[in-house]
Backbone and ligand atoms as CSV (ligand in chain L), in Angstrom:
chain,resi,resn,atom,element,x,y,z
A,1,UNK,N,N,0.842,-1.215,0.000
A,1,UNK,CA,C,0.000,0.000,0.000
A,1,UNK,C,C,0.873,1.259,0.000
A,2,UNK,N,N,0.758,2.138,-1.168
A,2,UNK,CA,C,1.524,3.533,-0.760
A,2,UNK,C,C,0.470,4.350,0.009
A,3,UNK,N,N,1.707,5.982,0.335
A,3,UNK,CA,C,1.067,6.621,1.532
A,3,UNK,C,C,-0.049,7.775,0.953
A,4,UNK,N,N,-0.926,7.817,1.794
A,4,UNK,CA,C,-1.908,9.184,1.022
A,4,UNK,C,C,-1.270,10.016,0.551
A,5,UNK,N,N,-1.335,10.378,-0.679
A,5,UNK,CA,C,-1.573,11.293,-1.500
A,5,UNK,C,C,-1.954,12.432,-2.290
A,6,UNK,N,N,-2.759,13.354,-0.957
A,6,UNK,CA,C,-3.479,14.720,-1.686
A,6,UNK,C,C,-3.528,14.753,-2.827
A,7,UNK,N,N,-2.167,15.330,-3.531
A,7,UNK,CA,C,-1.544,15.991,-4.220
A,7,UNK,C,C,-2.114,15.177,-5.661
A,8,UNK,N,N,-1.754,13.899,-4.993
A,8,UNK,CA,C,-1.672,12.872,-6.675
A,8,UNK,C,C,-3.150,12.552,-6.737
A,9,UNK,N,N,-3.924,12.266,-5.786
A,9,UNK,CA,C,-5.369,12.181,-5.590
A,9,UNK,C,C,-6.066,13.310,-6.305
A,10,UNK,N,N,-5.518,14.485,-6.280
A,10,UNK,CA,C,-6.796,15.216,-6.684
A,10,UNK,C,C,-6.251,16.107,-8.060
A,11,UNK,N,N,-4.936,15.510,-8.580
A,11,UNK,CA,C,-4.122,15.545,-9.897
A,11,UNK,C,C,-4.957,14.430,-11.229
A,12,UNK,N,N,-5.017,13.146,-10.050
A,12,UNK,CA,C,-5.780,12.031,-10.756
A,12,UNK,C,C,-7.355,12.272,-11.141
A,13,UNK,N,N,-7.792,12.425,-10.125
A,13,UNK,CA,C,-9.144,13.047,-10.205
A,13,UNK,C,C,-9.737,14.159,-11.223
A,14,UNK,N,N,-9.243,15.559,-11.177
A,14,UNK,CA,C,-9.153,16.173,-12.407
A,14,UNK,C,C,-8.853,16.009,-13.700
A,15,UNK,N,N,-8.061,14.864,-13.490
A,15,UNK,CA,C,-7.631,14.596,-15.243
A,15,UNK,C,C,-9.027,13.726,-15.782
A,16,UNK,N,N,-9.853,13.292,-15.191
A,16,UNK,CA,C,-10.967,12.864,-15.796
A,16,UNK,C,C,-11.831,13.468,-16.314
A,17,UNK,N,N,-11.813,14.634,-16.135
A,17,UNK,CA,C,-12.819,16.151,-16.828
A,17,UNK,C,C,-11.885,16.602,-17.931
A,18,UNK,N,N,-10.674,16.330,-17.828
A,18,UNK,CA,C,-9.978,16.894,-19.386
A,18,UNK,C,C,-10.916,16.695,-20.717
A,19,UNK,N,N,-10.777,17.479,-21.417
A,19,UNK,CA,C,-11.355,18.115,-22.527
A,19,UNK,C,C,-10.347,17.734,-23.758
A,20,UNK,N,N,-9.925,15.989,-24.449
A,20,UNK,CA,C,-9.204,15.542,-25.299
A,20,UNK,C,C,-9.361,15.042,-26.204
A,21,UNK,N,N,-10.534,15.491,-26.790
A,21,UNK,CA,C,-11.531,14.347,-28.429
A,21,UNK,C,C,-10.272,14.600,-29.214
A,22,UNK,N,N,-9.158,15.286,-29.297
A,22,UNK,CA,C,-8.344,15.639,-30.454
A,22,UNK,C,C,-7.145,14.291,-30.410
A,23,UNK,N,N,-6.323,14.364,-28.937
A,23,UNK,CA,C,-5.564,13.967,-28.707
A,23,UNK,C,C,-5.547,12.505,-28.183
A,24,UNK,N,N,-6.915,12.668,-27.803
A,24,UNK,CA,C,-7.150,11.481,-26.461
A,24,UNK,C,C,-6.361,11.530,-25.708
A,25,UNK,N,N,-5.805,12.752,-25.015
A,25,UNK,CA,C,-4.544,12.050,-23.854
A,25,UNK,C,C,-4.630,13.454,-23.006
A,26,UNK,N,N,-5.311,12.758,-21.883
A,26,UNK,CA,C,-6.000,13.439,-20.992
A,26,UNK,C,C,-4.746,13.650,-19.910
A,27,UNK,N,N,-4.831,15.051,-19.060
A,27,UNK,CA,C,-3.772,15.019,-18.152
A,27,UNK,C,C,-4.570,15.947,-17.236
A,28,UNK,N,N,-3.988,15.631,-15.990
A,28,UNK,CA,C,-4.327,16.245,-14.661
A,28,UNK,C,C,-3.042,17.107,-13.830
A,29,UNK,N,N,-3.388,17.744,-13.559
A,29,UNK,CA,C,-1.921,18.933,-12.447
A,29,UNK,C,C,-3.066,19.604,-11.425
A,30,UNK,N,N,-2.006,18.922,-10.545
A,30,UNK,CA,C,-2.105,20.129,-9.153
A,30,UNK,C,C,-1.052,20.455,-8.310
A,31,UNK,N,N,-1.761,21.825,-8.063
A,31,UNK,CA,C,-0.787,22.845,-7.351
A,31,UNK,C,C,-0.815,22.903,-5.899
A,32,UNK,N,N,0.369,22.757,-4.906
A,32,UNK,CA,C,0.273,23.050,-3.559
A,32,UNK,C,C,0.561,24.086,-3.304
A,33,UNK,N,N,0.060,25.263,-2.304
A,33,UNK,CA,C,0.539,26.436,-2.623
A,33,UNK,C,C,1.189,26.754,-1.235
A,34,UNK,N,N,1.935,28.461,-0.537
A,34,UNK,CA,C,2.375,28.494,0.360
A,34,UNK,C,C,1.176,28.351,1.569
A,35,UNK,N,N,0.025,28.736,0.970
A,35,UNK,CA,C,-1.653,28.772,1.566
A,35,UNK,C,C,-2.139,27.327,2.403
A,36,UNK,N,N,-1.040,26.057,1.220
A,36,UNK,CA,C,-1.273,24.852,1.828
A,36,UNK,C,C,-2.436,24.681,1.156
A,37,UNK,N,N,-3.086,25.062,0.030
A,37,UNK,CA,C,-4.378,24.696,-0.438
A,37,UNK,C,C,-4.037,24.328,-2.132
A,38,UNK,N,N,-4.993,23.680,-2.183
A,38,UNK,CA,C,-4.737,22.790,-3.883
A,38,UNK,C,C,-5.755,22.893,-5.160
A,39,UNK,N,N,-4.940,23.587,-5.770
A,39,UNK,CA,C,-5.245,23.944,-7.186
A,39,UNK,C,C,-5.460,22.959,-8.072
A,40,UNK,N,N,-6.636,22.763,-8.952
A,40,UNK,CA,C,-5.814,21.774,-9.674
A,40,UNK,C,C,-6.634,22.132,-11.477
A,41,UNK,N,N,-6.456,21.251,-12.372
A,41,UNK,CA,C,-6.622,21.762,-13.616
A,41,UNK,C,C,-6.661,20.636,-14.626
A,42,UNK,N,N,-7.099,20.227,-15.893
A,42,UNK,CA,C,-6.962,19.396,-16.868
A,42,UNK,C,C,-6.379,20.316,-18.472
A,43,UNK,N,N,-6.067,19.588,-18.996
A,43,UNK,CA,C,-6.242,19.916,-20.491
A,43,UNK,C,C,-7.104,20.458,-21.455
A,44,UNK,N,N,-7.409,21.620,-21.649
A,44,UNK,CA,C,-8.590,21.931,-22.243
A,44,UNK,C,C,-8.569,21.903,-24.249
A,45,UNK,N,N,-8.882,21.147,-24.812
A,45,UNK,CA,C,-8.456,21.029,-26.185
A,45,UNK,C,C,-9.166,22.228,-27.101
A,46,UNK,N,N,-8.999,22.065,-28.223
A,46,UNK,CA,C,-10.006,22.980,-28.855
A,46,UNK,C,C,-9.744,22.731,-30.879
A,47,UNK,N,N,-10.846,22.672,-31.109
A,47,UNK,CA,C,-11.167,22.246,-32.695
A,47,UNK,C,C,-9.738,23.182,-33.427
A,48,UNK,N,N,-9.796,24.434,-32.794
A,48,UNK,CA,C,-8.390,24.929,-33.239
A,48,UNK,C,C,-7.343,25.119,-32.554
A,49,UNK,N,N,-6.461,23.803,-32.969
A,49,UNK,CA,C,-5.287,23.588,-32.031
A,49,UNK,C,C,-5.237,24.301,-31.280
A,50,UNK,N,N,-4.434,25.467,-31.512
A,50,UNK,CA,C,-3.320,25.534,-30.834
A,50,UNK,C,C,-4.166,26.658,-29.835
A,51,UNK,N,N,-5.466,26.834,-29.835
A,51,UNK,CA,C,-5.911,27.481,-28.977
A,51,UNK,C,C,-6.446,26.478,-27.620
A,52,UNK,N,N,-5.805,24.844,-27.517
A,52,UNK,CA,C,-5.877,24.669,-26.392
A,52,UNK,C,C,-5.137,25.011,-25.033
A,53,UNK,N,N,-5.479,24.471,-24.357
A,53,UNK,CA,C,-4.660,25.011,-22.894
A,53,UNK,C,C,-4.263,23.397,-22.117
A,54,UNK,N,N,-2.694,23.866,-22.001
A,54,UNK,CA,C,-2.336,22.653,-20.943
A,54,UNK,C,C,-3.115,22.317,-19.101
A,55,UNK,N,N,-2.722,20.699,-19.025
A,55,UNK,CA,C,-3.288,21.113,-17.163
A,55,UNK,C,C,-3.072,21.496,-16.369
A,56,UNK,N,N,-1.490,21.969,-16.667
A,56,UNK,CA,C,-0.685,22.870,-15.679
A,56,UNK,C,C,-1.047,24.430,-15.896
A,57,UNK,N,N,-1.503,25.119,-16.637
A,57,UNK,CA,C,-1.760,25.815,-16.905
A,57,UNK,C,C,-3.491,26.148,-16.658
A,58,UNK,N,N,-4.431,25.614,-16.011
A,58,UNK,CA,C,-5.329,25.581,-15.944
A,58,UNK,C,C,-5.301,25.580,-14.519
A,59,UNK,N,N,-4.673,25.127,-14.059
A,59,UNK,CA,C,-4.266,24.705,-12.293
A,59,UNK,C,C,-3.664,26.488,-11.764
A,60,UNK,N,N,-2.578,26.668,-13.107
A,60,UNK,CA,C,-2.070,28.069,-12.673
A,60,UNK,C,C,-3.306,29.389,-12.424
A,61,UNK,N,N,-4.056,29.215,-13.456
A,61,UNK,CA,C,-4.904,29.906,-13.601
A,61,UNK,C,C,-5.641,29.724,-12.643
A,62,UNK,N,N,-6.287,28.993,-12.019
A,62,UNK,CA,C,-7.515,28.692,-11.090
A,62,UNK,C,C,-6.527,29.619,-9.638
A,63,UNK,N,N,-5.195,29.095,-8.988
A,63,UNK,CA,C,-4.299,29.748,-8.455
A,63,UNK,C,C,-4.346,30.975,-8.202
A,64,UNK,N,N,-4.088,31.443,-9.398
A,64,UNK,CA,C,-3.959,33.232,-9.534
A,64,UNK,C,C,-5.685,33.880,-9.631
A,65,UNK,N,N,-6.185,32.827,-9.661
A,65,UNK,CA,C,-7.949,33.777,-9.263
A,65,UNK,C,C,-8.237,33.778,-8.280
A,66,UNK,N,N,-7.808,32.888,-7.631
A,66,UNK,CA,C,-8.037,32.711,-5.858
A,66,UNK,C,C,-7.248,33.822,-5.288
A,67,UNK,N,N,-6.679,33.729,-5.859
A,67,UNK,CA,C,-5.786,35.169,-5.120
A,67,UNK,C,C,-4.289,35.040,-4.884
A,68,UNK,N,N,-3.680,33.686,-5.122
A,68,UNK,CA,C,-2.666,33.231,-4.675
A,68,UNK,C,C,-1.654,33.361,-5.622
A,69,UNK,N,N,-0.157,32.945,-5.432
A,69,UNK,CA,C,0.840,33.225,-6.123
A,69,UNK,C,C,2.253,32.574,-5.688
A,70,UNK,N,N,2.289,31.388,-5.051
A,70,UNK,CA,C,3.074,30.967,-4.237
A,70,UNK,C,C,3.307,29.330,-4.872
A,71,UNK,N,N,3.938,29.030,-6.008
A,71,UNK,CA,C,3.456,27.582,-5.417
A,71,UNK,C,C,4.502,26.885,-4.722
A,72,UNK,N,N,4.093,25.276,-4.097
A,72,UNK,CA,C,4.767,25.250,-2.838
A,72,UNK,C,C,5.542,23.582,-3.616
A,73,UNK,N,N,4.579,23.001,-4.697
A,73,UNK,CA,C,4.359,21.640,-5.046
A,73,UNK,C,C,3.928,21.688,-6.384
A,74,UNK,N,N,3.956,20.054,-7.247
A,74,UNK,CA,C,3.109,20.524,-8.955
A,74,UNK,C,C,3.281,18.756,-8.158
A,75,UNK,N,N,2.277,18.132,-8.723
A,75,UNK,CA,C,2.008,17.285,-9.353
A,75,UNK,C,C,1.035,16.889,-10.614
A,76,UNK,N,N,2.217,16.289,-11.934
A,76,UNK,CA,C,0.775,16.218,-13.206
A,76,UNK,C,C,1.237,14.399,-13.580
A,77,UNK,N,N,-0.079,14.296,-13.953
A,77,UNK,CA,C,-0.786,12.624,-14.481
A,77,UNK,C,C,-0.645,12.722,-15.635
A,78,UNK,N,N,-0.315,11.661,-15.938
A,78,UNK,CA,C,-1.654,11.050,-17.616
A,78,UNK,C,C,-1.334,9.523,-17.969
A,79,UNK,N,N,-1.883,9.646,-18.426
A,79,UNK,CA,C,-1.704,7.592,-18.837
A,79,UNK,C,C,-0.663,7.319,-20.156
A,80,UNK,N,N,0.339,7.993,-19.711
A,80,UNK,CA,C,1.290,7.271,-20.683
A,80,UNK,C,C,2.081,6.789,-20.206
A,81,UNK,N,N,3.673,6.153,-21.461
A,81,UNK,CA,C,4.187,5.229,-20.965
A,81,UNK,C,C,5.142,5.077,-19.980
A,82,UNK,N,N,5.531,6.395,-19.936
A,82,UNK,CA,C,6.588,7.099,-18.723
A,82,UNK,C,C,5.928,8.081,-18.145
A,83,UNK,N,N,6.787,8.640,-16.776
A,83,UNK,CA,C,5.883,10.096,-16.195
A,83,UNK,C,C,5.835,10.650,-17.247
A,84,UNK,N,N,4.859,11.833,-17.182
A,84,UNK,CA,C,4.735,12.925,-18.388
A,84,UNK,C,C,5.576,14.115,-18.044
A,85,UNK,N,N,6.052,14.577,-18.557
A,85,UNK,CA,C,6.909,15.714,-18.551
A,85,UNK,C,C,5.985,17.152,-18.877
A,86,UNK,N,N,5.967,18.239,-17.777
A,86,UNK,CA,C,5.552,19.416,-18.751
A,86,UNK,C,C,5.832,19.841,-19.820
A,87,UNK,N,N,5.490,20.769,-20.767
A,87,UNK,CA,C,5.573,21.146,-22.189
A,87,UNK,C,C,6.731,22.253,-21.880
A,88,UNK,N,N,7.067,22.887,-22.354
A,88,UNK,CA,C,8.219,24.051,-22.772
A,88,UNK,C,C,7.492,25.147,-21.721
A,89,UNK,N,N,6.151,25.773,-22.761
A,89,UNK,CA,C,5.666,26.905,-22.378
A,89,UNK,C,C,5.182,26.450,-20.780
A,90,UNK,N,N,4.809,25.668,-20.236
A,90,UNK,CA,C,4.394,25.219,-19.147
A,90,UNK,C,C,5.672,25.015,-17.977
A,91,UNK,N,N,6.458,24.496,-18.711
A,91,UNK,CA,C,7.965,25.287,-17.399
A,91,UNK,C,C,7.961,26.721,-17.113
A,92,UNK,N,N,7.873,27.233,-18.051
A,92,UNK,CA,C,8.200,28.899,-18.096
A,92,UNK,C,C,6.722,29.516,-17.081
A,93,UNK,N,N,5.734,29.035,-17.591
A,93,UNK,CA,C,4.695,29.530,-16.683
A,93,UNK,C,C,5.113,28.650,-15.313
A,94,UNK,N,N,5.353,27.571,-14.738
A,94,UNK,CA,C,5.701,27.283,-13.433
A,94,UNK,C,C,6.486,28.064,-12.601
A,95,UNK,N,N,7.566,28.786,-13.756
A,95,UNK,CA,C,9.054,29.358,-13.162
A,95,UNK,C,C,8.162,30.775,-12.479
A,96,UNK,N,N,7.030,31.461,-13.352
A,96,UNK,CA,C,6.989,32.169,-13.020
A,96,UNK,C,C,6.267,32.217,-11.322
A,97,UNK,N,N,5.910,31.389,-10.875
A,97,UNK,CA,C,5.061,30.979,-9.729
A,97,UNK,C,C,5.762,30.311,-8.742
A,98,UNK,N,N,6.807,29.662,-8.982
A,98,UNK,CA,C,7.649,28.657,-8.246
A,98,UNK,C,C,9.593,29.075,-8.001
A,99,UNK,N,N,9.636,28.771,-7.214
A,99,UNK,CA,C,10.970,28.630,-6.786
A,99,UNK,C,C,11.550,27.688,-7.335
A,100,UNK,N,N,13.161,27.436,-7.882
A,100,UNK,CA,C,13.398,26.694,-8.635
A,100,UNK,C,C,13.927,25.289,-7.735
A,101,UNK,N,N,13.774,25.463,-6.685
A,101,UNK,CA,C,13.590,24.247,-5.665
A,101,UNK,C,C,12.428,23.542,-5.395
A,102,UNK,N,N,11.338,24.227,-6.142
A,102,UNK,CA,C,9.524,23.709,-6.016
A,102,UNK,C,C,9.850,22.008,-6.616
A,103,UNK,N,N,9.822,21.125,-5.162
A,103,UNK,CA,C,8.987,19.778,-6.362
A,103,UNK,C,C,8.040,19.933,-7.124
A,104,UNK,N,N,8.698,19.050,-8.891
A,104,UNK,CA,C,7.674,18.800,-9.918
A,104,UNK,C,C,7.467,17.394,-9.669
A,105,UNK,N,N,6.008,16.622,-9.247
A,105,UNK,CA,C,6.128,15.122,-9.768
A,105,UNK,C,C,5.468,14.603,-10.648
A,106,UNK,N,N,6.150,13.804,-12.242
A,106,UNK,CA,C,5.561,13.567,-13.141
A,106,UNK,C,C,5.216,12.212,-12.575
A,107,UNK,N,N,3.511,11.651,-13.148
A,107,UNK,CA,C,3.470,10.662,-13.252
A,107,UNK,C,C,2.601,9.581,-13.872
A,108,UNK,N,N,2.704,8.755,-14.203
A,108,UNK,CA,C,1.648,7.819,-14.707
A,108,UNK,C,C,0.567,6.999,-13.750
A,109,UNK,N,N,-0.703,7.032,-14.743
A,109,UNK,CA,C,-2.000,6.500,-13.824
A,109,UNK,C,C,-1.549,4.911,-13.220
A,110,UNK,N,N,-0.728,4.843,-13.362
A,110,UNK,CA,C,-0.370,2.998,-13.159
A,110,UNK,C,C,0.485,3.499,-11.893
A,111,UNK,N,N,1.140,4.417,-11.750
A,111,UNK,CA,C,1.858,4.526,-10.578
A,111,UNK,C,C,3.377,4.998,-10.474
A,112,UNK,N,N,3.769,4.927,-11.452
A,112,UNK,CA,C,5.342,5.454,-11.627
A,112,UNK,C,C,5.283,6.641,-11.783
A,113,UNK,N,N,6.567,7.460,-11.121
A,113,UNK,CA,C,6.560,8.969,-10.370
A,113,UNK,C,C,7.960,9.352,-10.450
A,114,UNK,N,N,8.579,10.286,-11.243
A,114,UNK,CA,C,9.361,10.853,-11.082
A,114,UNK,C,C,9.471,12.165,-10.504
A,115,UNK,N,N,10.726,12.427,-9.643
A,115,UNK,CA,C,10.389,13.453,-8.714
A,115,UNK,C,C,11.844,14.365,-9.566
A,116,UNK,N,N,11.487,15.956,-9.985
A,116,UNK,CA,C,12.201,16.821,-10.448
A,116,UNK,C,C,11.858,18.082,-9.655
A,117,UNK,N,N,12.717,19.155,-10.252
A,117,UNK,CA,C,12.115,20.421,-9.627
A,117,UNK,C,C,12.054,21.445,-10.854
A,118,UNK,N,N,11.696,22.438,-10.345
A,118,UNK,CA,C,11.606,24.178,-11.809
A,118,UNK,C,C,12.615,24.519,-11.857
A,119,UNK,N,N,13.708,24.090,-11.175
A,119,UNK,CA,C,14.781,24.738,-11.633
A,119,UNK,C,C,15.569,23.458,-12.800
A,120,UNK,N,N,15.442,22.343,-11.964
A,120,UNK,CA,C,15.814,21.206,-13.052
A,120,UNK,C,C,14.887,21.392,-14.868
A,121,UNK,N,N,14.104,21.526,-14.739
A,121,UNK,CA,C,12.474,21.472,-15.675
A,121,UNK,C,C,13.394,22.696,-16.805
A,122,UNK,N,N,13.829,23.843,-16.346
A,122,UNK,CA,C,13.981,25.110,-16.657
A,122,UNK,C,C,15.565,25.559,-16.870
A,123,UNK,N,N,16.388,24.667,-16.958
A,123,UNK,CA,C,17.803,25.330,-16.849
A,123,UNK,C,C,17.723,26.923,-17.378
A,124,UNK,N,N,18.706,27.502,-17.352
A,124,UNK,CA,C,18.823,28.776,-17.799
A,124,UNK,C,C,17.618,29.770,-18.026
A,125,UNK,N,N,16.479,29.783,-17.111
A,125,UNK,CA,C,15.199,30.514,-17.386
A,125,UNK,C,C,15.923,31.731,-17.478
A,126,UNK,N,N,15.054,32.274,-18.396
A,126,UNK,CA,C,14.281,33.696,-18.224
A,126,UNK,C,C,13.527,34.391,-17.239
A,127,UNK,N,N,14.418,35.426,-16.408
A,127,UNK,CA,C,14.164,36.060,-15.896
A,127,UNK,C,C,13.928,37.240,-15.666
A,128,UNK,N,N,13.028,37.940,-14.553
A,128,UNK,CA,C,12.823,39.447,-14.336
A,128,UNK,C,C,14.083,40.087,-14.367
A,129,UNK,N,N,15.472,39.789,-13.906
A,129,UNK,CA,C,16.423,40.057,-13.899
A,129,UNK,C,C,17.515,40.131,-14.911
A,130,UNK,N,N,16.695,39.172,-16.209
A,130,UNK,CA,C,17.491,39.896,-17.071
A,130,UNK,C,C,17.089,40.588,-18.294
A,131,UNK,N,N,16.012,41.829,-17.408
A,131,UNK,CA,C,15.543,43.324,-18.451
A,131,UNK,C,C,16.587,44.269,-17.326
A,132,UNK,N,N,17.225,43.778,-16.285
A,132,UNK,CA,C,17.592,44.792,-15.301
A,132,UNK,C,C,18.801,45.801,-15.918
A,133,UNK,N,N,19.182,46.675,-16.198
A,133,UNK,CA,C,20.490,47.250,-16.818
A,133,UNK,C,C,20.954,48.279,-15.422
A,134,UNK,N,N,21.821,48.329,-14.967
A,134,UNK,CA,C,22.695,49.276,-13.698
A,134,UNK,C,C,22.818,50.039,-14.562
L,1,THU,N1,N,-0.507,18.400,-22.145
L,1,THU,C1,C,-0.723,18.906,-20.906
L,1,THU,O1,O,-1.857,19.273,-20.557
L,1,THU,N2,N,0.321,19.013,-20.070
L,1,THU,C2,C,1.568,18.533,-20.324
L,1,THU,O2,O,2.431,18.643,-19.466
L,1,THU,C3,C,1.864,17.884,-21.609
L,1,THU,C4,C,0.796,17.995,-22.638
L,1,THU,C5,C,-1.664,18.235,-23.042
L,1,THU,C6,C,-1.781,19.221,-24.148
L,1,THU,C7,C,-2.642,18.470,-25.137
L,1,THU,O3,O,-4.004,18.648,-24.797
L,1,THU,C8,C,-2.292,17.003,-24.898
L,1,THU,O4,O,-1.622,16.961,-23.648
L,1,THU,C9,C,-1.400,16.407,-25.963
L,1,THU,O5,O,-0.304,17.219,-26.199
């Protein structure tokens, strides 16, 4: 038996409302924040590509309406054959919310979990710091 799970519980849970007739490949993310409260989000697809939205990005969003801005944790799902990895643009939106010490855990509905962080996810981000000129 593994140990409860918030995080992956209600990562798993959300990914069942994903929105994937295109792709079929439904994914779930949630956010722990400094609040200690959990965000979470699916995949939202759309007839025109590229106007869908990732689940990490849906999780961010729900986050920043609540009022919050801290995150503390990410865990994202989906049923493939390895953990799932966030997308490009979806590091960059984490970086902006997270410390680059924030656990990321990718993982699959079967149970395998890799544990990374935003700074691993993100080498060399882009930062506020570098529009700064002395
Ligand atoms: N997707 C996510 O929601 N998050 C990820 O980290 C990887 C990819 C979604 C986007 C699209 O709806 C589907 O997975 C296939 O790319």
């Amino acid at each position: 038996m593994s140990l409860p799970n918030p995080l992956r519980d209600a990562a798993k849970a959300v990914r069942e409302n994903a929105h994937a007739p295109y792709s079929n490949f439904k994914v779930g993310a949630a956010i722990r924040t400094s609040n200690d409260t959990v965000y979470v989000g699916c995949n939202v697809e759309n007839v025109a590509y590229p106007e869908g939205t990732c689940a990490e990005a849906g999780a961010i969003a729900a986050m920043v309406a609540a009022g919050e801005k801290e995150i503390e944790a990410v865990y994202v799902i989906a049923d493939s054959p390895s953990p799932v990895p966030p997308c490009g643009g979806c590091r960059q939106k984490l970086a902006e919310f997270g410390a680059g010490s924030v656990p990321v855990i990718m993982a699959t509905v079967d149970g395998a979990e890799t544990h990374t962080t935003i700074a691993d996810l993100l080498p060399g981000a882009f930062g506020a710091d570098h529009m700064e000129r002395t």
